[in-house]
C-alpha positions, -999 to +999 in steps of 0.1 A: +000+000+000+015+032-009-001+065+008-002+103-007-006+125+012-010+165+004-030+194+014-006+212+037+009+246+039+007+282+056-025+297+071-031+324+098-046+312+132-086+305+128-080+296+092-087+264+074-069+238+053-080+204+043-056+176+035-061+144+013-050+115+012-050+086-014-038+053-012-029+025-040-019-012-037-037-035-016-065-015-001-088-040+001-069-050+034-072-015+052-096-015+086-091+021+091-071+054+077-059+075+098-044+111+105-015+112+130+005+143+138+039+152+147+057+185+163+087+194+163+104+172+194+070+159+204+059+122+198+038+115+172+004+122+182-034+109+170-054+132+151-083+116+139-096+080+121-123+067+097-134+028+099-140+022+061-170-001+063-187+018+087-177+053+085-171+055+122-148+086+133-128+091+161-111+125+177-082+135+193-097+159+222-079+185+210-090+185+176-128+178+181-151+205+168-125+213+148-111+189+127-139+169+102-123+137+092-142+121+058-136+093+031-144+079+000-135+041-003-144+041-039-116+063-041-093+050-014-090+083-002-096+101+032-094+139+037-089+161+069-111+194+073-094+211+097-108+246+108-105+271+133-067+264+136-046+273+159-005+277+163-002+244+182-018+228+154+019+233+138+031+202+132+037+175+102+008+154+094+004+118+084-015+099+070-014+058+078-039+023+071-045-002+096-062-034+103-067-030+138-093-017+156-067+000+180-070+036+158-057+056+180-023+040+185+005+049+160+020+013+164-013-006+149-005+018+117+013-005+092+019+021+061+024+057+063+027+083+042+050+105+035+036+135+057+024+170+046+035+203+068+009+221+082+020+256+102-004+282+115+010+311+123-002+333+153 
């Protein structure tokens, strides 16, 4: 499975941008999608996920509200709304398939892509 991600770039605090992500290869095998975050010198951190067959989300508390997470399986591709953002939304986000339930735990993630930057400036 290889995973595309884009979408990022520069925007003012309470701005918006929306990233996508597509994926190619073995799909078919993918539980879940999800966007993962990371900061400079921070851990990677959990964003948000989308169950595939039943287009369950889940939210990182300090994105909900905020953040809209969406897919298209016809497509293979998931995007991230996020809105209202703010400077500690700074950070380079991923986006990653799994087969696990576990969504919010990097470690269940099997592929990755290649991560799009995402800074808000104050």
């Amino acid at each position: 499975v290889q995973l595309q991600a884009s979408g990022g770039g520069l925007v003012r605090a309470g701005g918006s941008l929306r990233l996508s992500c597509a994926a190619s290869g073995r799909t078919f095998s993918s539980w879940a999608m999800g966007w993962f975050r990371q900061a400079p010198g921070k851990e990677r951190e959990f964003v948000a996920a989308i169950v595939w067959s039943y287009g369950t989300t889940y939210y990182a508390d300090s994105v909900k509200g905020r953040f809209t997470i969406s897919g298209d399986s016809a497509k293979n591709t998931a995007y991230l709304q996020m809105n209202s953002l703010k400077p500690e939304d700074t950070a380079v986000y991923y986006c990653a398939t799994t087969r696990s339930g576990l969504v919010r735990r990097p470690t269940e993630y099997n592929y990755w892509g290649q991560g799009t930057l995402v800074t808000v400036s104050s």
